[in-house]
C-alpha positions as CSV (number, residue, x, y, z in Angstrom):
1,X,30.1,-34.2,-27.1
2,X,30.0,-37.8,-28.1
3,X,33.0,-40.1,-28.4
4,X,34.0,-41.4,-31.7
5,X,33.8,-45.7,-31.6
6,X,36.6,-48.0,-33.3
7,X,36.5,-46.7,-37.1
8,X,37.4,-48.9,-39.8
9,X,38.6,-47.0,-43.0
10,X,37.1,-48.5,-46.1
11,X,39.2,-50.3,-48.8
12,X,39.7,-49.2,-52.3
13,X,38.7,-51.7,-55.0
14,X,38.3,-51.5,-58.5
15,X,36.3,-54.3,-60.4
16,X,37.7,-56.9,-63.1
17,X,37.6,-54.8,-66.1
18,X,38.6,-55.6,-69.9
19,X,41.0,-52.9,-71.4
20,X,40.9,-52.6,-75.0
21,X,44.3,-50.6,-76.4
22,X,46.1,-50.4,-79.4
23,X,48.2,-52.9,-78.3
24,X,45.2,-55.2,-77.5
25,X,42.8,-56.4,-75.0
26,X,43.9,-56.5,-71.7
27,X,41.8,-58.5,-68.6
28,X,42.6,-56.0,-65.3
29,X,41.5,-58.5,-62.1
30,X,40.0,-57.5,-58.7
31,X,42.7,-55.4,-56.8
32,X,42.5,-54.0,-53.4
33,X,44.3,-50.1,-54.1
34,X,47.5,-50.2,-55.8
35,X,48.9,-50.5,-59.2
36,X,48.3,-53.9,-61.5
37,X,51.4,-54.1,-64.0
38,X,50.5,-56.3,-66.9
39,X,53.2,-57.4,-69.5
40,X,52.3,-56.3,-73.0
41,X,50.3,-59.0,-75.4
42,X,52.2,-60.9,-77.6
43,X,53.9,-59.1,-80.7
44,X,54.7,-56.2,-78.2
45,X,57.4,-55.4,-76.1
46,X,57.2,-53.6,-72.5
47,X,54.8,-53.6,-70.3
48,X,51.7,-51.6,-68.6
49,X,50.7,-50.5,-65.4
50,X,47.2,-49.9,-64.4
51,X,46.3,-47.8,-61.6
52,X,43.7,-48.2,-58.9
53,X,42.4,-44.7,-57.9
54,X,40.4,-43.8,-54.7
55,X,37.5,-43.4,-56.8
56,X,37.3,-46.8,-57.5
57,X,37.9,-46.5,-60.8
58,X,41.3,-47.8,-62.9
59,X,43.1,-45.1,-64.9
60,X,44.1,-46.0,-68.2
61,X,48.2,-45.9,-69.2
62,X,49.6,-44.2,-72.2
63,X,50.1,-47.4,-74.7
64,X,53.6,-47.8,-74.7
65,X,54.0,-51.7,-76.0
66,X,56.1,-51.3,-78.8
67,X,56.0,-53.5,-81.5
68,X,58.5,-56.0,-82.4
């Protein structure tokens, strides 16, 4: 059997991606795994978090700015 060399595990990404919502439009940036929290736009109280998922993909919240 052959021996396995130094592996390197691959990083999650997701690309810079505009996120359009009821609540608006909201820029995500390049992020390395992990969640992106984002206040809501102006008018709107709260704020959102964005999801990188292993699939490199973002997942999209449940809008839950609330207006003021």
């Amino acid at each position: 059997m052959g021996a396995w060399g130094d592996c390197e595990l691959g990083t999650i990404s997701c690309p810079p991606q505009e996120v359009t919502l009821p609540s608006g439009t909201y820029a995500l940036p390049l992020l390395v795994s992990g969640d992106q929290t984002l206040p809501c736009n102006s008018g709107y109280d709260g704020s959102l978090t964005f999801s990188c998922n292993a699939d490199f993909t973002w997942s999209l919240p449940e809008d839950t700015c609330g207006g003021r």
